[in-house]
C-alpha positions in Angstrom: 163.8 84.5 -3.5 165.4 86.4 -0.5 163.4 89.2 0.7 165.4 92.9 0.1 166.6 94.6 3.7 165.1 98.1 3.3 167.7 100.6 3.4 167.6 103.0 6.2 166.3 106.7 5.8 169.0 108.8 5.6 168.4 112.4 7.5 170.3 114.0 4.6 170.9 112.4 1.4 174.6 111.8 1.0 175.3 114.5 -2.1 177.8 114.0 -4.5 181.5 115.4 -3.8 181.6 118.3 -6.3 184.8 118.0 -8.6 186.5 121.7 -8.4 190.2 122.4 -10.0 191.9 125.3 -9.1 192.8 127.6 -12.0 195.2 129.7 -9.5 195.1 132.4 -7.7 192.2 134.9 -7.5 193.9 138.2 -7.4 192.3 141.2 -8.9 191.4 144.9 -8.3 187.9 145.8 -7.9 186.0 148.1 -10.0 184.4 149.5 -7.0 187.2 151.5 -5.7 187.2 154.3 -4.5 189.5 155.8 -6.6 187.3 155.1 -9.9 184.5 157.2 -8.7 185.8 160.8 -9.9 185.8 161.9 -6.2 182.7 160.5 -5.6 181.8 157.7 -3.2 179.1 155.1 -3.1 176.8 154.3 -0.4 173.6 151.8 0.0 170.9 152.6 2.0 167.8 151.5 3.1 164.7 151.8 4.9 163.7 149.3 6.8 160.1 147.4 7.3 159.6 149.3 4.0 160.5 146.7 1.1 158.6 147.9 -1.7 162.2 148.6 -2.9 163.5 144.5 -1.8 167.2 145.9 -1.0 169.2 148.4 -0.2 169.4 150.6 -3.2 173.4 152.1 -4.1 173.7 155.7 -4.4 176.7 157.5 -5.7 177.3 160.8 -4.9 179.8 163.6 -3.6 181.3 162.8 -0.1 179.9 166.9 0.8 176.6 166.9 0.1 174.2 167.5 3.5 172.3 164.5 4.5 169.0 166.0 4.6 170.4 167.1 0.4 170.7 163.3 -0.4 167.6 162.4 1.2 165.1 164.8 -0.3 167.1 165.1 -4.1 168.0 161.1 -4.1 166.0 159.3 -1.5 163.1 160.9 -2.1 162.5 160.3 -5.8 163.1 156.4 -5.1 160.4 156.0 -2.1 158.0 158.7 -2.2 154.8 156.4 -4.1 155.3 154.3 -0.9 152.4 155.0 1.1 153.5 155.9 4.1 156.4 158.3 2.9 153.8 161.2 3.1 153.9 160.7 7.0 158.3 159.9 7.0 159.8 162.6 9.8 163.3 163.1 8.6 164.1 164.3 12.2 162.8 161.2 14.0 164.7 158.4 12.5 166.3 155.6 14.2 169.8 155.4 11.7 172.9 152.8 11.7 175.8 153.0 10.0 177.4 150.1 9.1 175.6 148.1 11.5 176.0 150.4 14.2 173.5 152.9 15.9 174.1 156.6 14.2 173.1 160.0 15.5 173.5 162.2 12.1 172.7 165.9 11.7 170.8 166.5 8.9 173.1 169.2 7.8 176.1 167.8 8.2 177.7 166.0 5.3 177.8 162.7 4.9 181.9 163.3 5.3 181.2 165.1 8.5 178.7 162.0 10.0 182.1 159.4 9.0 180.1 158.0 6.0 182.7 156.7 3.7 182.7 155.0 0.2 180.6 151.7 0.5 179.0 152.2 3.9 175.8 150.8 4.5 173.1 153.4 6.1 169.6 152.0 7.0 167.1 154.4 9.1 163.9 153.2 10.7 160.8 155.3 11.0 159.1 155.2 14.4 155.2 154.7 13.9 156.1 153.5 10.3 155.6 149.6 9.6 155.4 149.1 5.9 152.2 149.2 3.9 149.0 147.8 6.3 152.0 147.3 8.9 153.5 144.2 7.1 156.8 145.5 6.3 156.4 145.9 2.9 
């Protein structure tokens, strides 16, 4: 009886080709435009190192209202049994808007600072880590 060759260790196991067949175009509207929001737009916005809340959460809400307005009558309500939200400076945030560095006014509206339906706002607090500084 001939002795087997062992088969070489493959880095990655080849994987099956998965069988696909096209069932046409992919052409749809959204339900997320802006158009179906009554006026209103939606936004997503986070805080980061602070992930007791795991993503950004969506807000929907009129185009006018002040920053500071959405922050303490929607943000707040959503983040204030995080323990370090007692200590949050609205004033000292670090803030991007879609991925880019943002200097809002508080009072301005979100309109006025060129937020616009489905932009992504995330703020960090300077001082602020997450719970015992892990980001949580």
């Amino acid at each position: 009886m001939a002795a087997k060759t062992p088969r070489p260790l493959a880095l990655r196991p080849e994987r099956p080709a998965m069988a696909t067949i096209s069932i046409g175009d992919y052409d749809f509207k959204p339900a997320d435009r802006v158009e179906n929001y009554g006026g209103d737009i939606n936004i997503y916005c986070c805080w980061e190192h602070h992930l007791l809340i795991p993503c950004p959460a969506a807000y929907r809400l009129p185009p006018d209202i002040p920053l500071i307005d959405f922050l303490e009558t929607m943000f707040r309500p959503d983040h204030q049994h995080h323990p370090d939200y007692a200590r949050l400076n609205y004033h000292n945030l670090i803030w991007t808007l879609d991925g880019k560095s943002w200097q809002p006014k508080l009072a301005a509206s979100l309109r006025e600072g060129g937020v616009v339906h489905m932009s992504y706002l995330s703020f960090r607090a300077p001082g602020l880590d997450g719970f015992n500084g892990h980001g949580v």
